[in-house]
C-alpha positions in Angstrom: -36.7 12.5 -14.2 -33.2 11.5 -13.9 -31.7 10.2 -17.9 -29.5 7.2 -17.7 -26.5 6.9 -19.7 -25.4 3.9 -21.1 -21.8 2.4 -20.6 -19.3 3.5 -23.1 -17.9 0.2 -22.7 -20.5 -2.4 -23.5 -23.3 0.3 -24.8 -26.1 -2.0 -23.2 -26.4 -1.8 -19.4 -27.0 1.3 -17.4 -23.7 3.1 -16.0 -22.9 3.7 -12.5 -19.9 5.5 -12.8 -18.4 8.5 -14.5 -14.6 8.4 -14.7 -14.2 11.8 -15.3 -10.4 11.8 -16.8 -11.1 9.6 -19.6 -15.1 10.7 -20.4 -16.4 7.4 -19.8 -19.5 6.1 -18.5 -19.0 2.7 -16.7 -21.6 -0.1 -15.7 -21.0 -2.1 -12.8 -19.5 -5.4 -14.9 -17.6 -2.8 -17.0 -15.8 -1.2 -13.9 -15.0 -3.9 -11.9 -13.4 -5.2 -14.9 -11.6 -2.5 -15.6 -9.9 -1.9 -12.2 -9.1 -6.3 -12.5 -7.7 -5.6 -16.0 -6.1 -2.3 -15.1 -4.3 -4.4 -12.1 -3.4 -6.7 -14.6 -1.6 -4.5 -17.4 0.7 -2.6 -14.2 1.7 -6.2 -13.0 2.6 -7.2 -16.6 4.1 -3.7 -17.5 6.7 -4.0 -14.6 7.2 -7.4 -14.3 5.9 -7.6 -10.7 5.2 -11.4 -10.4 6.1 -14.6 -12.3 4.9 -17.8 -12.2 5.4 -19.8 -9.1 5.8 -17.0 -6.8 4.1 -17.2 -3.4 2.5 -14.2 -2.9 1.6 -12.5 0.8 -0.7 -9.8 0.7 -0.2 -7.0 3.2 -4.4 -6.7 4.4 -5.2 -4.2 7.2 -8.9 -4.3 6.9 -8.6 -0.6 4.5 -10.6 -0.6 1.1 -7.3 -0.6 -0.7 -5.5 -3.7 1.0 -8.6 -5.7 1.0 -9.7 -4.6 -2.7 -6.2 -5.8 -3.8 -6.8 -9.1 -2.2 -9.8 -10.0 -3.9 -8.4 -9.1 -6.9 -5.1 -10.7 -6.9 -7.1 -14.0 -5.9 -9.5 -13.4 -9.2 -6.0 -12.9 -11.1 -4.0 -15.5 -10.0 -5.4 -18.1 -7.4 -8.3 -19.6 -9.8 -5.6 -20.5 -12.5 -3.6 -22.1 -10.0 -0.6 -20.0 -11.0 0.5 -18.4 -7.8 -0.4 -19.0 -3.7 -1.9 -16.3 -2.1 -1.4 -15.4 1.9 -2.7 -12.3 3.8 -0.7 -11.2 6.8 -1.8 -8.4 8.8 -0.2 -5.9 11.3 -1.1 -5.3 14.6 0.5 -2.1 15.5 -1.7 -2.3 19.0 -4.0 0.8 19.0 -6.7 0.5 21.3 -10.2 1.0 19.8 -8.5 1.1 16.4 -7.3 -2.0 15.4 -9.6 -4.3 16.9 -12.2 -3.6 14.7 -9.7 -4.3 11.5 -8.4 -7.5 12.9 -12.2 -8.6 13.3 -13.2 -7.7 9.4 -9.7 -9.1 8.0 -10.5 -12.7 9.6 -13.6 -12.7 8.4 -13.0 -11.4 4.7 -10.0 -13.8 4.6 -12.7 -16.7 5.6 -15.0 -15.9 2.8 -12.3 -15.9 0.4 -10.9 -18.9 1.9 -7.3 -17.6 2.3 -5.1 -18.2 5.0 -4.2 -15.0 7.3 -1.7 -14.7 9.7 -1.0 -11.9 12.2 1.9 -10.4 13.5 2.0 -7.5 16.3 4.7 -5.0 16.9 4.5 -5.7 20.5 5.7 -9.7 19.4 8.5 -8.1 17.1 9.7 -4.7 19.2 9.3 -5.3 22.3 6.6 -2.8 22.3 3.0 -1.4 20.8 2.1 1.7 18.9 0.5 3.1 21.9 3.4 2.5 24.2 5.7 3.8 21.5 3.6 7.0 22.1 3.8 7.8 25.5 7.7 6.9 25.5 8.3 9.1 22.6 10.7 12.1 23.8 8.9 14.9 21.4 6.6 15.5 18.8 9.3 16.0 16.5 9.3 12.5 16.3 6.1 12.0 14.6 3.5 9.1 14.7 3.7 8.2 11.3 8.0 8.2 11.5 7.4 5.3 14.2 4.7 3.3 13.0 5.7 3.4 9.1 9.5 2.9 10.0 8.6 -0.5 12.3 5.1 -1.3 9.7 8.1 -2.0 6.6 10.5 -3.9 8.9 7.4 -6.3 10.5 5.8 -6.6 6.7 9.4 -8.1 5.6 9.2 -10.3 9.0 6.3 -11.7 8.2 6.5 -12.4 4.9 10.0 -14.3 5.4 8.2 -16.3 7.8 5.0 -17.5 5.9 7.4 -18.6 3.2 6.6 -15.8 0.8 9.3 -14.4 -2.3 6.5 -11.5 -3.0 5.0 -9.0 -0.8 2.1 -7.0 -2.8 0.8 -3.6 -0.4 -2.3 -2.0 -1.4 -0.8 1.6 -2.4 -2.5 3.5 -5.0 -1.7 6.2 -7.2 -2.6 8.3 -4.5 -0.7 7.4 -2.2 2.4 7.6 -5.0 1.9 11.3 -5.5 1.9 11.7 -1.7 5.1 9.8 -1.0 6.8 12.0 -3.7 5.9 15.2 -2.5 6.7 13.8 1.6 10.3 12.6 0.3 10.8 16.2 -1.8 9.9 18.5 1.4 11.6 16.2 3.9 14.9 15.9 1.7 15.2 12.6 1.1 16.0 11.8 -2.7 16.8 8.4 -1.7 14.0 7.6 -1.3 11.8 8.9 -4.1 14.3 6.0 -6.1 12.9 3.1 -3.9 9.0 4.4 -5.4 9.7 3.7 -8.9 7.1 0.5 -9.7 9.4 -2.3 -11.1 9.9 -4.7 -8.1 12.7 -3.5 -5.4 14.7 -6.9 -4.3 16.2 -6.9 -0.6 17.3 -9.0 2.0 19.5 -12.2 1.2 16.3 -14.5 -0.2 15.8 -10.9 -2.5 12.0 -10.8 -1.7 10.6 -8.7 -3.8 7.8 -5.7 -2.8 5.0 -5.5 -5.2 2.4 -2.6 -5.6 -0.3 -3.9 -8.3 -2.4 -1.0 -7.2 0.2 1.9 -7.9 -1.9 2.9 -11.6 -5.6 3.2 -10.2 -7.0 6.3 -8.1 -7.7 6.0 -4.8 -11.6 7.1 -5.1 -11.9 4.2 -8.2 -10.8 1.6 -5.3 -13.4 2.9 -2.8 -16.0 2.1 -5.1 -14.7 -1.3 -6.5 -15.2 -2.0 -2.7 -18.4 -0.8 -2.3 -19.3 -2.5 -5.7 -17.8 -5.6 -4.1 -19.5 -5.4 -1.1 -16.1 -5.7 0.6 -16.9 -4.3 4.5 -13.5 -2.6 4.9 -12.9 -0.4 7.8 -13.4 3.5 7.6 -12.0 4.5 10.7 -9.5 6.6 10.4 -6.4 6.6 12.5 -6.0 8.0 15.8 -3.0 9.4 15.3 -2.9 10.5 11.7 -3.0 14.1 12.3 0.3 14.5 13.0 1.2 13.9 9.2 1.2 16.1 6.3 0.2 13.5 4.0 -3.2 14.3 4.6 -3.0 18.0 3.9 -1.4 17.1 0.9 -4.0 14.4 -0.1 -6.6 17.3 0.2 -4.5 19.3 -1.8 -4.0 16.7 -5.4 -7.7 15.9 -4.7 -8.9 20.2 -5.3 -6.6 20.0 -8.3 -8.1 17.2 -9.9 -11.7 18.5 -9.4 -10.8 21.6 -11.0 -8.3 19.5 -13.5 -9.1 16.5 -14.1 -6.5 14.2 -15.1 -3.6 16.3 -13.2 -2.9 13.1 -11.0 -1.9 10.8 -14.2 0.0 13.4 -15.3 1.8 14.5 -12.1 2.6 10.0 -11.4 3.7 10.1 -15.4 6.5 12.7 -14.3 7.2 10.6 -11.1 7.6 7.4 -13.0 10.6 9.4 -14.9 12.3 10.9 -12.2 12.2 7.8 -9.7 13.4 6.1 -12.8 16.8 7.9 -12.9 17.3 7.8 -9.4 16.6 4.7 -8.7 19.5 3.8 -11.0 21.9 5.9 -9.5 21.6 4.4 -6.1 23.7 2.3 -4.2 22.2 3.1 -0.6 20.5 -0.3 0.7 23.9 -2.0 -0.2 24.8 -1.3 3.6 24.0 -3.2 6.9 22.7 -2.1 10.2 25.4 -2.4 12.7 22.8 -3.6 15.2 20.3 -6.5 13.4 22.2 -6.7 10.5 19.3 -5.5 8.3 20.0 -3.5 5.0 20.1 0.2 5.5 21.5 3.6 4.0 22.7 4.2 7.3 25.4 2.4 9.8 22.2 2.0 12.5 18.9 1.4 10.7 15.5 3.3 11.1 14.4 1.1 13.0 16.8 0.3 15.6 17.9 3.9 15.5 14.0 4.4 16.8 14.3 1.7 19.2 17.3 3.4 21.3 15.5 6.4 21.3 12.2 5.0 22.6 13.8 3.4 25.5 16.5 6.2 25.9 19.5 3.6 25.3 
């Protein structure tokens, strides 16, 4: 017969989960809350939102995006403190995104929030599939294209809804993973731009927002599930062509074998993208071409542009 354990937390209702790197034994009430209250404390510590600030929501129909939706809503949009918008990206990957765009309507309906969609084919001239099949080589990887066009239609969109805040689902996860991607690849710049405290760009200085950044990715699969939040578990078509997932796999075996490695391994982030963040001056430049900021004279994404159509 299988013992139950009661929740560390309110010692009265049976737990159903064990967060291993603290010892404690959650209920359902007691977890949710925690995650809500966790998401709270990061926004507060790094001073991502004030009052007033129109919020958009980057929601792609994935656990984390659509987890941080419901939560910013229980935080914010029932004390009348701050608007809410989702917008979603259509990158245009057949059998892929179709099924997201379906279960993002219909989560944004039951949470009564406005969504509105934007497609790179609207913004570039072109979809993630034709992107593919123009690309010259492999070198130039899935993830380079989509994630380099993804930022740039994310900042379109939320100029246009009206928004000053942009809030993305990453998680802590998804933090360590950057890091080590902008270590092997070289680019220090860049491992600046990750520290948490808002970034500021563009000339209305819109500020990017990750509420999410402090909780494990595994902790927002099962707020979801506890949520009943029908997010989309499809993986992408074309994700085997990045390294992040090899290096997902790898954080994940440490932290079975030693637990709590990922707070400490994000705790030495926080410090170095601290001091680097300060000592860069990069994004004070503009693309030659849109006019964009950009630590080069032609930007990422116009750069991929002439290369995709072999201007």
């Amino acid at each position: 017969m299988q013992q139950h354990i009661l929740c560390s937390k309110c010692q009265n209702k049976h737990s159903v989960y064990f967060r291993q790197y603290s010892g404690e034994y959650l209920c359902r009430s007691c977890f949710i809350f925690s995650i809500e209250e966790k998401t709270c404390r990061t926004i507060s510590k790094f001073s991502m939102v004030n009052y007033g600030d129109k919020i958009a929501v980057g929601v792609s129909g994935g656990k984390d995006s659509l987890s941080l939706l419901l939560v910013l809503k229980h935080l914010f949009e029932r004390k009348k403190t701050n608007d809410i918008i989702a917008i979603t990206i259509d990158e245009g990957i057949a059998g892929y995104r179709d099924e997201s765009l379906k279960i993002v309507k219909e989560f944004c309906s039951r949470l009564n929030i406005k969504n509105e969609i934007f497609s790179y084919k609207e913004l570039f001239g072109m979809d993630m599939d034709e992107s593919m099949s123009m690309r010259p080589s492999e070198k130039m990887t899935s993830c380079s294209i989509c994630g380099t066009f993804r930022r740039r239609a994310i900042d379109i969109a939320t100029d246009y809804v009206g928004a000053n805040v942009i809030a993305t689902g990453h998680n802590l996860d998804d933090q360590l993973q950057s890091f080590m991607i902008n270590v092997i690849s070289g680019d220090i710049n860049r491992i600046g731009w990750t520290y948490p405290e808002p970034i500021y760009y563009g000339t209305k200085k819109i500020k990017k927002i990750k509420p999410f950044i402090e909780i494990y990715e595994r902790e927002i699969v099962f707020y979801a599930l506890q949520q009943n939040i029908p997010f989309q578990s499809e993986q992408c078509p074309y994700q085997n062509e990045s390294i992040r997932s090899e290096i997902r796999e790898f954080f994940n075996s440490l932290e079975e074998n030693r637990s709590g490695v990922k707070y400490n391994t994000y705790n030495s982030i926080l410090k170095i993208s601290k001091i680097l963040k300060n000592m860069d001056n990069s994004l004070k430049n503009k693309c030659n071409i849109c006019g964009h900021e950009s630590t080069r004279p032609i930007c990422s994404v116009c750069n991929n542009l002439k290369i995709l159509k072999n201007d």
